[in-house]
N, C-alpha and C positions, 0 to 999 in steps of 0.2 A: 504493500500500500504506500509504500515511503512516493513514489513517482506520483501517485495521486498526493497526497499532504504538498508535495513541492507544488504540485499546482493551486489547491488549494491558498497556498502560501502566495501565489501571486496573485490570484483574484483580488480587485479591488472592494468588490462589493461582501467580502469576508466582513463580518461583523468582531468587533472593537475585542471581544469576550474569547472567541474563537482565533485571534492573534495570539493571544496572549498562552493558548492552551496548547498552541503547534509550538510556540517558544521553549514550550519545558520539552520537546522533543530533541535529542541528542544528535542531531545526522545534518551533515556537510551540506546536501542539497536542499534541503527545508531553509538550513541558514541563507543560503546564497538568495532564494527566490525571497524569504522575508525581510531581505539588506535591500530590497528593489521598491520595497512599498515607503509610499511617500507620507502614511500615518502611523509612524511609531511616535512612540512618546518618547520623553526626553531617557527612560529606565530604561527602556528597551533597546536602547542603540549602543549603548555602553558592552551590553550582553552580547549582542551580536557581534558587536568588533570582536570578543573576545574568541569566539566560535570561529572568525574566518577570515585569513589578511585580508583578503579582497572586498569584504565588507569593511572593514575598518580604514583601509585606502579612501576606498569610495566614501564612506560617511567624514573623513576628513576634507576629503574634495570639494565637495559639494556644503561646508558649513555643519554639518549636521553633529559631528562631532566635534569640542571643544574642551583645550585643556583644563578648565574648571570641571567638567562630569568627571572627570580621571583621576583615580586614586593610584600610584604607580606600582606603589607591590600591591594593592588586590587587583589590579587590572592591568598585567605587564602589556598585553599584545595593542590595546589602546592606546598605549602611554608610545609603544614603538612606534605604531604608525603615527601618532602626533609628534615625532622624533625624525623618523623620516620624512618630512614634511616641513618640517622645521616652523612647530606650533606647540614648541613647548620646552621647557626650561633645559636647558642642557644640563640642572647638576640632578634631572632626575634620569641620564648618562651614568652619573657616577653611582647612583641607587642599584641600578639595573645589570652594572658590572660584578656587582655582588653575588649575578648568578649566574653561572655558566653556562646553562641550558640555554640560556636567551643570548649568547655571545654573536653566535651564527648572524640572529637578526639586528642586532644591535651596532652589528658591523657594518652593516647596510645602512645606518644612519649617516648622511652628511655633517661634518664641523662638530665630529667628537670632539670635548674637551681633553686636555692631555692626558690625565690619569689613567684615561680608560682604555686610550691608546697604548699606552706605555704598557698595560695589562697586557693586553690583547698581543703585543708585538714580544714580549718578554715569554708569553703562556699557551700562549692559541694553538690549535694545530692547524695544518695547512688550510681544511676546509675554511673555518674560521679569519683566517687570514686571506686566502683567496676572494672573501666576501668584501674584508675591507678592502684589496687594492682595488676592486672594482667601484667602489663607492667613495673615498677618500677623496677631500678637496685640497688635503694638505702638503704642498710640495714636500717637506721634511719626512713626513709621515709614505706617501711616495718611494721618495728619494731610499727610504728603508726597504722598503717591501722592494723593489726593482733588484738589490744585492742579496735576496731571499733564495735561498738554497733549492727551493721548489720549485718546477715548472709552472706548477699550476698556479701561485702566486702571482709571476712574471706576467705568466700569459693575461690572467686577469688584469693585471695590472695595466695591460696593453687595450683593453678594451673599454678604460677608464675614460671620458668626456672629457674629463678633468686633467689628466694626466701633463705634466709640464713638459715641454720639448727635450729638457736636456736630460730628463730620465726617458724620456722612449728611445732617445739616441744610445742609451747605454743599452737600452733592451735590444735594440737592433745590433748594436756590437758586441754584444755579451760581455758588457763590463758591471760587475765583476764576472768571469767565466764561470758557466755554469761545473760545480765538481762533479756533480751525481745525477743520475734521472732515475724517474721511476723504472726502466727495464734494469739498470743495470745495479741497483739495489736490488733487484729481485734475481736475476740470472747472471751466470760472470759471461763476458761479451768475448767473441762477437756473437749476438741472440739478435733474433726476429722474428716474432709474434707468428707461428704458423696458421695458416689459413684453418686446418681443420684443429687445433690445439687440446689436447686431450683432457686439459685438466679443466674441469668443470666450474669450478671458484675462481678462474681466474681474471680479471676485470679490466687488464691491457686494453686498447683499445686495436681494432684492428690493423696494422701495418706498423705498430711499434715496431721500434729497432733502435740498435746501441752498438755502434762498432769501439767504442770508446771515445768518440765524440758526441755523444746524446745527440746524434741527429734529429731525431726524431721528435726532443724536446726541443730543441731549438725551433724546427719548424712549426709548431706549435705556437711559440711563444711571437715569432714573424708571420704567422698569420694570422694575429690579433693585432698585430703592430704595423702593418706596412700601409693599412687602407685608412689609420689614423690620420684625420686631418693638420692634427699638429706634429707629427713625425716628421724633422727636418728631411725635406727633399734630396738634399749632401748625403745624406746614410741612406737613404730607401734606392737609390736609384742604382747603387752598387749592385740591388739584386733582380734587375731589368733579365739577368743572360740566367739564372736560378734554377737548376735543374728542375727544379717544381713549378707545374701550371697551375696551382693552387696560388702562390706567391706571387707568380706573372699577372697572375689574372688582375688580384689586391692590388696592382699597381698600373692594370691597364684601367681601374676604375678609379685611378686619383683625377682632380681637375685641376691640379697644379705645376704639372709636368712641363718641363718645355717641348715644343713639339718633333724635335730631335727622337726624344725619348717615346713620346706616342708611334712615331714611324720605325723606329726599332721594332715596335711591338707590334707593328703592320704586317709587320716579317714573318712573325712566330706560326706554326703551323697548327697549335690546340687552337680549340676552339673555343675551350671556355675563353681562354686571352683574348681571338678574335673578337667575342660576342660582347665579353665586358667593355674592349676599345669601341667599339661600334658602337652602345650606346654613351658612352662619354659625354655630355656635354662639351667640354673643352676641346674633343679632337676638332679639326678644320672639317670643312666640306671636300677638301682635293682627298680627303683619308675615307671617307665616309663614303664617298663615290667607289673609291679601291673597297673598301670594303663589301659594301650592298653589292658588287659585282661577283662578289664569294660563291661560290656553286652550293655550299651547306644553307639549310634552310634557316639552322637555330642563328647564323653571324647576318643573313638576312633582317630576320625577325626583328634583329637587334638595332639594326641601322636603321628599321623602318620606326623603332621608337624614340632615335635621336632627333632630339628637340628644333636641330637645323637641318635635317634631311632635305636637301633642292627637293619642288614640289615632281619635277622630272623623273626624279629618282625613283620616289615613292608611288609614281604612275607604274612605272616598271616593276616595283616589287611588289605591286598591290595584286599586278595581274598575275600571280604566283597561287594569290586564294588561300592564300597560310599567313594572313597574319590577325587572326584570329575575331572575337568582339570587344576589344574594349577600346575608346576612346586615345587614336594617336597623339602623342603630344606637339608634335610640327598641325596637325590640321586643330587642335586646340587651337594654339596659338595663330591662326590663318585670320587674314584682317576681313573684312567683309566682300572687298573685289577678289579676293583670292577666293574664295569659300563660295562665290557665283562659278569662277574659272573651274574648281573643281563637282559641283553639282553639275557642270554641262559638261564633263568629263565623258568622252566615247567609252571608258573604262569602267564597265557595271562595278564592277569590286571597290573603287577609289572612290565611286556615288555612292557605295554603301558604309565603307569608312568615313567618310565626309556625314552621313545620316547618322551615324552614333553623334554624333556632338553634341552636348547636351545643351547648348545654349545657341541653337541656330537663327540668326535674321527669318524674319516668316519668309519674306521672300523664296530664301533658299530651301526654307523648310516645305513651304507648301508645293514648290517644283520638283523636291525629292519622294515626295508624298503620291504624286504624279507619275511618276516612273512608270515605265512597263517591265521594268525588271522586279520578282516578288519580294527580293530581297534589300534590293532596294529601300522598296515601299514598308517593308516591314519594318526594317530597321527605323526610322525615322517617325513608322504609327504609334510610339508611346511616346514621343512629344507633347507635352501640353500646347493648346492655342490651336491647334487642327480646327476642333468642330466639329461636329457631329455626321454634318452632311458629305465631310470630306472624308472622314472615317468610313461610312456606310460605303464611299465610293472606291475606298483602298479596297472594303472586303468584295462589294462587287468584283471586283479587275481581280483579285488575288487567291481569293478565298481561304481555306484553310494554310496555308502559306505565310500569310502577312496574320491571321488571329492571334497567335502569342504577341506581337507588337499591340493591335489594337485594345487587346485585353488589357495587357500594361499601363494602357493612356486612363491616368486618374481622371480625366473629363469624358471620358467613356460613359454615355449614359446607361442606366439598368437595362431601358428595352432593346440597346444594342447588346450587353452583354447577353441578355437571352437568346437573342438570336446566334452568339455563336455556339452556345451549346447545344440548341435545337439544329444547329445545322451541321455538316462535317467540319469535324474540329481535330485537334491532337493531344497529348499530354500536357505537351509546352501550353497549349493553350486553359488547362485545365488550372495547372500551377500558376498561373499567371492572373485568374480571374478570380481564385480562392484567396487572395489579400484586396482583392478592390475591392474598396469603400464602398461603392454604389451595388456591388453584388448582394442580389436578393436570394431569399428559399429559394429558389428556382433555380439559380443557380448555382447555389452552393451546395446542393442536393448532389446535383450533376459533378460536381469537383469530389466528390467521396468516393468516386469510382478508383479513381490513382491516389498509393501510399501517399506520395510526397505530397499533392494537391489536399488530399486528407488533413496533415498535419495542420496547412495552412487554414484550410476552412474549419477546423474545430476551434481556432482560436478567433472567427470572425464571431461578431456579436447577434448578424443577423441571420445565423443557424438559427432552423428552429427546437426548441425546448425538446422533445423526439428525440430526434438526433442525438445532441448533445449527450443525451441522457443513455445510447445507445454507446458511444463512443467513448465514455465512460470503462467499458468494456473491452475497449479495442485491443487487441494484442501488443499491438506498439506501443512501448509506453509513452513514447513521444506525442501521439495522438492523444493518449487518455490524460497526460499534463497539462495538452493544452484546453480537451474539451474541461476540465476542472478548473482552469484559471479562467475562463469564459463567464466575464461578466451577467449574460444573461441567462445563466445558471439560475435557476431558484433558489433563496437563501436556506429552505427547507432540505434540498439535494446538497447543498456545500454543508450542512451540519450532520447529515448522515454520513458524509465519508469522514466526517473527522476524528482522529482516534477516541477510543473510548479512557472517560478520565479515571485515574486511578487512585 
C-alpha cells in the first residue's frame, strides 16, 4: 500500500487530520511526496527535513525552513541543510563536528569555520575528505586536500567550482606526486583489473591498472581537472597528444583554447574528440565546416548543435534525417529574415527543425503549419497562436500523422480533441492528449487504452470518479499513485486507503 499512501500524500484535497497521520509513517516515499504539499504547518517541516535531504534542500529553498524552527542536536539533518545553504550560524559547524556520523555531510557544507576543518583534515577518512575537496571554498583548506595521498581526494578536489588555479595546476602536475593508488595498495604491480576478475568483493573499478606509476589514478584525477574552467590553459594543453580520448575529448570541450590547439584536435581520429570539438562554441566556422563534413553521424550531430553552424551547412546535415527532435541552437538563435529563408527551405527536414522553435514569428509559424510535408506540419501543431480552424486544417491535410502535435497545442479545443480519438489516431497521440487541460471523459476514457497514456490521465482531474476508482487497482503502481493523488478523488475514497491508526 506504501505506492498508494505516496499518492495519497500528494493529493491536495487530503484533509489537514489525514496529513498528519501518513507523517507518523516511517518510509522515504511518503516523505518525499508530503515535502511537495504546500500546507504543512510550521511542526511538520522540521520533521520532514529530518526524514529526507531533498526535502530539507527544498524547504530551505523555497523559505519554508528557517534557522529559528532548528534545534541542532535534536534536528542535525535541518541544521545541515540550513549549513549548506549558508542560513545558519556556523558555530552550530563546531556543534555538529562533535559527531562523526554527520562528518560525511557536514563536509558538504560551504565556509566551514577552522576547527572543524582542522578535525576533519587531521581525522576523516578519504570518503569524508573527498566530500570536502569537492565542497570547500577555502584556498588553504584546498591547497591541503590537493597534496592528499588519495586519489579520490585529488580527483574531487578537481571537480571543485571553487577550486583556485594554482592548486589545479598542481593537480594536473602531480605536485606533490602521487606515492600510492588504490590498485597498488591492494596488489604488488605491475596489476590490471581483469575483465572477468574472480574475486567477488572486489570494488576496483573496471580498467584499473598500476605499472608503478598509478596510471590509472592519475587519469582519474585529469579527468576531473582538465575541463575545469579555471585550470591554467599553460598545464592542460601539455595533454592535447594524451594517449587517452577521454582527456582529449575534456579538452576538445574547453572555450578557451587558442585555435592552434582546436585544429590539433581536428586531426584526432576518436570520435568522442571529434564530437566534443564540433560542438565547441569557440571553434571557428572554417573547423566546423571540416568537421560537419565527417562521414560519422555522432561528429555530424555535433556540429549541427554548434551554436554558429553556416545556415548552408546545417541545410546539408539536416538532409541526413539524424538529427533528431529537439530545438537546434544556430536556428534558436536565427533572427527573423533568416527563420523566413529557412521555413521556405526546399529541404523538408531543415522546415521541420526550423518548426520545433518554440518561439516562432506567426508569420513563419503559420507557413510551416501549411506544409505538405506531415512532419513538417506536425512539428510546429503544438505551437500556441494556431487557432482552431488552422489546426482542424493540419488534421485534414495530415491526419493521424501531424495528431500527436495537435494534441500537444494547449489551445487545442475539447471538441477537436475528441475528434482525434474518434478518428485514426496513435499512441503518441494518446500520450499527448492524456495531460491536456481541455481533455474531457471522452477523452481521457480513450487515453486508458496505453500504459504510458494511463499514467498521465489518472492524474488528470477531469477522469471521471469510475475510473479513478478503478485505477486504484491498477497493476502499475505508477498509475494507482497517480489515480490517488487525483484531486477529484472523493474525500471518502482518500480516507479509506489510509493506513489504519494504531
Amino acid at each position: 500500500m506504501q505506492h498508494l499512501w505516496a499518492g495519497l500524500a500528494a493529493n491536495p484535497a487530503l484533509p489537514a487530520e489525514a496529513v498528519g497521520r501518513l507523517l507518523a509513517i516511517d518510509d522515504t516515499e511518503v516523505a518525499w511526496a508530503l515535502a511537495e504539499r504546500t500546507d504543512l504547518t510550521e511542526q511538520q517541516i522540521p520533521v520532514l527535513a529530518e526524514r529526507t535531504r531533498t526535502a530539507a534542500d527544498d524547504f530551505v529553498a523555497d523559505g519554508r525552513l528557517v534557522a529559528e524552527q532548528v534545534d541542532p542536536a535534536r534536528q542535525p539533518h535541518a541544521a545541515l541543510a540550513l549549513l549548506r545553504a549558508r542560513q545558519a550560524p556556523v558555530e552550530w559547524a563546531e556543534l555538529l563536528i562533535e559527531r562523526p556520523e554527520l562528518w560525511r555531510e557536514l563536509a558538504q557544507c560551504p565556509d566551514l569555520p577552522a576547527e572543524p576543518v582542522r578535525r576533519m583534515l587531521a581525522d576523516a577518512d578519504p570518503e569524508v575528505l573527498a566530500e570536502l575537496a569537492e565542497c570547500t571554498t577555502d584556498p588553504e583548506t584546498a591547497a591541503a586536500l590537493a597534496a592528499h595521498p588519495s586519489e579520490q581526494v585529488r580527483q574531487a578536489l578537481g571537480f571543485n567550482p571553487a577550486a583556485p588555479s594554482d592548486v589545479l595546476a598542481d593537480l594536473i602536475n602531480d605536485r606533490p606526486p602521487l606515492g600510492s593508488c588504490d590498485t597498488c595498495r591492494r596488489h604488488a604491480v605491475p596489476w590490471r583489473h581483469p575483465a572477468d576478475c574472480p574475486d567477488p568483493d572486489c570494488d576496483l573499478p573496471a580498467g584499473a591498472a598500476c605499472d608503478g606509476s598509478h596510471q590509472y589514478a592519475r587519469h582519474s584525477i585529469l579527468q576531473a581537472v582538465l575541463g575545469h574552467p579555471a585550470a591554467p590553459v599553460a598545464d592542460a594543453v601539455r595533454h592535447l597528444d594524451d594517449p587517452s580520448p577521454f582527456l582529449r575529448a575534456q579538452l576538445a570541450e574547453r572555450p578557451d583554447l587558442h585555435q592552434d590547439a582546436y585544429r590539433r584536435l581536428a586531426a584526432d581520429q576518436n570520435l568522442w574528440v571529434l564530437a566534443a570539438l564540433a560542438e565547441n562554441p569557440a571553434v571557428g566556422q572554417d573547423l566546423v565546416r571540416r568537421l560537419a563534413a565527417h562521414p560519422h553521424e555522432h561528429v555530424q550531430r555535433a556540429a549541427a548543435c554548434h551554436p554558429g553552424v553556416p545556415l548552408d551547412v546545417l541545410d546539408r546535415l539536416a538532409a541526413t534525417g539524424r538529427l533528431g527532435n529537439d530545438p537546434l541552437p544556430r536556428i534558436d538563435a536565427a533572427d527573423e529574415a533568416e527563420l523566413a529563408l529557412l521555413a521556405a527551405s526546399a529541404n523538408p527536414e531543415l522546415r521541420r527543425l526550423t518548426a520545433l522553435r518554440r518561439d516562432l514569428p506567426a508569420p513563419v509559424r503559420d507557413l510551416l503549419a501549411a506544409d505538405p510535408v506531415a512532419k513538417v506540419a506536425a512539428a510546429v501543431a503544438a505551437r500556441p497562436g494556431l487557432g482552431e480552424a488552422r489546426l482542424r486544417a493540419v488534421h485534414a491535410r495530415h491526419g493521424r500523422l501531424a495528431a500527436p502535435g495537435i494534441a500537444a497545442n494547449p489551445e487545442a479545443p475539447a471538441g477537436l480533441l475528441r475528434e482525434l480519438v474518434a478518428g485514426d489516431h496513435n499512441v503518441a497521440t494518446l500520450r499527448a492528449l492524456a495531460a491536456h487541460p481541455a481533455a474531457d471523459a471522452t477523452v481521457l476514457t480513450a487515453c486508458l487504452r496505453d500504459k504510458r497514456a494511463r499514467r498521465q490521465a489518472a492524474a488528470h482531474p477531469a477522469l471521471p470518479v469510475e475510473r479513478l476508482r478503478e485505477l486504484l487497482d491498477d497493476p502499475d503502481r505508477v498509475t494507482a499513485a497517480a489515480a490517488a493523488a487525483n484531486p477529484a478523488l472523493p474525500v471518502t475514497d482518500l480516507l479509506r486507503l489510509m493506513p489504519q491508526s494504531r
